[in-house]
C-alpha positions in Angstrom: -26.9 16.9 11.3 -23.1 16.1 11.3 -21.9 12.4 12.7 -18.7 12.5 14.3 -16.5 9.1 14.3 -14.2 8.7 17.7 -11.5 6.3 17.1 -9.5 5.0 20.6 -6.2 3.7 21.3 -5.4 0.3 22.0 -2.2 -1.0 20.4 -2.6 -3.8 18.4 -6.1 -4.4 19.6 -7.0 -1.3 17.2 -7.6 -3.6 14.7 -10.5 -4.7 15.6 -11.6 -1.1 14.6 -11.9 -2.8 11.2 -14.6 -4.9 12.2 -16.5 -2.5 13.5 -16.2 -0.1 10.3 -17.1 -3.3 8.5 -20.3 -3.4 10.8 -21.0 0.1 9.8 -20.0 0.0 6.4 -22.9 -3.0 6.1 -25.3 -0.8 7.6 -24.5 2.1 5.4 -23.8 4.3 8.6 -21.4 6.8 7.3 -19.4 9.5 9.4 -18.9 13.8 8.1 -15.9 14.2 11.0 -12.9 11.8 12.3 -11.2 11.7 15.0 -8.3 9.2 16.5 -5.9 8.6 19.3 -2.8 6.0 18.4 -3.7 3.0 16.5 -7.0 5.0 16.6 -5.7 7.8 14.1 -4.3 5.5 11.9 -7.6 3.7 11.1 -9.2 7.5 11.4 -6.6 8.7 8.9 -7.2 5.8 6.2 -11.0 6.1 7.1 -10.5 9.8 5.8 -9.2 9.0 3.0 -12.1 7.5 1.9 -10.6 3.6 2.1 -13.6 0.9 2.3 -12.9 -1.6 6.0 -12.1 -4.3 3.3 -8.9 -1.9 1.7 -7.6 -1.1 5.2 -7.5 -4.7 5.8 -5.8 -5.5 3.0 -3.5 -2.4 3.0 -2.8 -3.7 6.5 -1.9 -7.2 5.4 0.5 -5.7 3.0 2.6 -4.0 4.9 2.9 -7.1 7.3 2.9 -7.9 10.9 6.6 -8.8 11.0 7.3 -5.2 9.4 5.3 -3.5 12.4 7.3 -6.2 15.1 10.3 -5.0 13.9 9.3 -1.0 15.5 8.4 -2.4 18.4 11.3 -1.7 20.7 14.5 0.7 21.0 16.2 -0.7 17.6 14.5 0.4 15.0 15.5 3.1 13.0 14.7 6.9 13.7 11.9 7.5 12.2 11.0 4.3 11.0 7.2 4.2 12.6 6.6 7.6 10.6 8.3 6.0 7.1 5.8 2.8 7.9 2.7 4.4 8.1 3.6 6.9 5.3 3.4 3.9 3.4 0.2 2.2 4.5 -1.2 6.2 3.7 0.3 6.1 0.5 2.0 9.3 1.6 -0.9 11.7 1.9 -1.7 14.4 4.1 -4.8 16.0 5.5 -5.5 17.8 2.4 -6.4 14.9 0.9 -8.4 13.7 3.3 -12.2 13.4 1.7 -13.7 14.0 5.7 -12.4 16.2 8.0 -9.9 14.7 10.4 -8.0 15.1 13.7 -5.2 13.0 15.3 -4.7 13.3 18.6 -0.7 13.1 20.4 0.9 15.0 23.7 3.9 17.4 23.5 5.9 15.5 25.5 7.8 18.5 27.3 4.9 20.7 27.7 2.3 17.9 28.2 0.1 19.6 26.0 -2.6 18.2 23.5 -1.7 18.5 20.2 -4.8 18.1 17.5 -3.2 17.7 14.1 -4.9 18.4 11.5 -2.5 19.9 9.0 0.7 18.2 6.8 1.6 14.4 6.5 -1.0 12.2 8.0 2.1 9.4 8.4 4.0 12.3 10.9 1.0 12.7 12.7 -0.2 9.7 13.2 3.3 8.5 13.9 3.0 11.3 17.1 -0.4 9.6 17.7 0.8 6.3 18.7 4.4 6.7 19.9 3.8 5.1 23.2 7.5 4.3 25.2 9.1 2.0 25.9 7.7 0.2 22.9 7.9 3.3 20.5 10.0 6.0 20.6 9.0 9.5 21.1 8.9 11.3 17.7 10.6 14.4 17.2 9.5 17.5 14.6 9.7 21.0 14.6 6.9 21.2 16.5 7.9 19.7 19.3 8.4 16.1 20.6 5.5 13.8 21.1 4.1 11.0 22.4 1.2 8.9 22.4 -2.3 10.7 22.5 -3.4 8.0 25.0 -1.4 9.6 27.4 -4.2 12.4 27.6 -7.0 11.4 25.6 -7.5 8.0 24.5 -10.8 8.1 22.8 -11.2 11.6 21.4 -14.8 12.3 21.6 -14.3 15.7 22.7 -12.1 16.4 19.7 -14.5 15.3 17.4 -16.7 17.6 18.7 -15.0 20.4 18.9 -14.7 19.7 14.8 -18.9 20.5 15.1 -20.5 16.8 15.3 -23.7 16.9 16.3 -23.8 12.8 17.2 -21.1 10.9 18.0 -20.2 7.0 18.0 -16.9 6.0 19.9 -15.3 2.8 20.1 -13.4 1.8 23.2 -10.7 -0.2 23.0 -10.3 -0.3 26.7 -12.5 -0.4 30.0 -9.3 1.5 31.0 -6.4 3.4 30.1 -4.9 1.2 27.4 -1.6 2.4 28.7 -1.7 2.1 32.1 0.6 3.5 35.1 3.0 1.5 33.9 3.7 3.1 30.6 3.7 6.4 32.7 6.5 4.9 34.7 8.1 3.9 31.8 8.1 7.4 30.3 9.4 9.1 33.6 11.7 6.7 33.7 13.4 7.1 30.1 12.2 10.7 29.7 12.7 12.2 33.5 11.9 15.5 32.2 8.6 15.3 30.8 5.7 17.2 31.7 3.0 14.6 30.5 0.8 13.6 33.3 -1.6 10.9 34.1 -5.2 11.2 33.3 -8.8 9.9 33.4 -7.9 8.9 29.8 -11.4 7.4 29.2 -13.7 10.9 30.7 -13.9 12.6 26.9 -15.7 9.5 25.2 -18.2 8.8 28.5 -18.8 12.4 28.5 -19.2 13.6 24.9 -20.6 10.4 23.1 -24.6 9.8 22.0 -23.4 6.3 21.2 -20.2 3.8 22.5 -18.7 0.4 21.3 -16.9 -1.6 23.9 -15.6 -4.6 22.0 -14.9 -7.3 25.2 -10.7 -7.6 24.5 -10.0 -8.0 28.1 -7.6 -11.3 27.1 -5.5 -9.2 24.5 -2.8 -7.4 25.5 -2.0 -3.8 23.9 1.0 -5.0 22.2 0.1 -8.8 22.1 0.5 -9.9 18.1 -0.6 -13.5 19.2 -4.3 -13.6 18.5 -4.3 -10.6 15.8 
């Protein structure tokens, strides 16, 4: 029997992912598939990679808050978000990966999902969780893409599509993480995009045996205060 692992979105709130891999970890629960939505597929990726809770954390303190503050916005450099995490992945790619994994983003001028699965896990993950107006859209050959919360924030269905056979979720968010608002935001700075608004949450009621709902109603997606 194969476990699939469904990692959701929820900005900064994603790191609280960590404590419940820690959990896990304890309990010596471990996962044959990944998959991850924004903040999701960054955990998803380093989980992958075979790092223990305790070496995400402190591969996450390394590269800093302030470094991740400084993305946040329409200053920072092109590309930067991609260059960050390429870092914190030590510049892998799904290859190296020791568990099959999936990242989950939206083609931004098709509104199409886009599973990847294949090249840099920084890139891809970077597509993952480029959610406007706090994080620019990123652009590759493949298209240009945007935050997989957009269209499916906790990618149960993804995960088993890979072949799990039980699958444990963890929800960020009673609701979209992103809400309306974001949309707005994208329509408003992107008029011609095709992404459109969703029942972000269905996928994870609908394809998970078992779901964590951490109560983060007081935390804001991009809220660094608390962290």
């Amino acid at each position: 029997m194969k476990k699939g692992l469904s990692l959701g979105a929820g900005g900064v709130k994603g790191f609280v992912h960590l404590g419940v891999l820690q959990y896990l970890y304890e309990q010596e629960i471990k996962f044959d598939l990944v998959s991850g939505s924004s903040i999701g597929s960054i955990m998803g990726a380093m989980y992958a990679l075979g790092f223990t809770p305790s070496k995400m954390m402190s591969e996450c303190i390394k590269i800093g808050f302030s470094d991740v503050q400084k993305l946040i916005g329409y200053r920072f450099v092109k590309n930067g978000l991609s260059g960050l995490i390429d870092q914190l992945l030590g510049g892998k790619s799904f290859e190296d990966t020791l568990i099959p994994f999936k990242a989950v983003a939206v083609n931004m001028f098709t509104g199409e999902q886009k599973n990847f699965s294949t090249g840099n896990l920084g890139v891809a993950t970077a597509c993952s969780g480029a959610i406007p107006p706090y994080l620019r859209p990123v652009k590759i050959e493949e298209g240009t893409f945007v935050d997989g919360a957009f269209i499916d924030s906790v990618p149960a269905d993804v995960v088993k599509e890979m072949g799990a056979d039980k699958i444990l979720s963890v929800n960020l968010s009673y609701a979209s993480p992103f809400n309306y608002s974001n949309k707005s935001y994208l329509d408003k700075l992107y008029p011609k995009n095709k992404v459109e608004r969703a029942d972000v949450t269905y996928q994870c009621y609908t394809y998970s045996d078992v779901i964590i709902e951490p109560d983060l109603k007081r935390y804001k997606a991009f809220g660094f205060k608390g962290v």
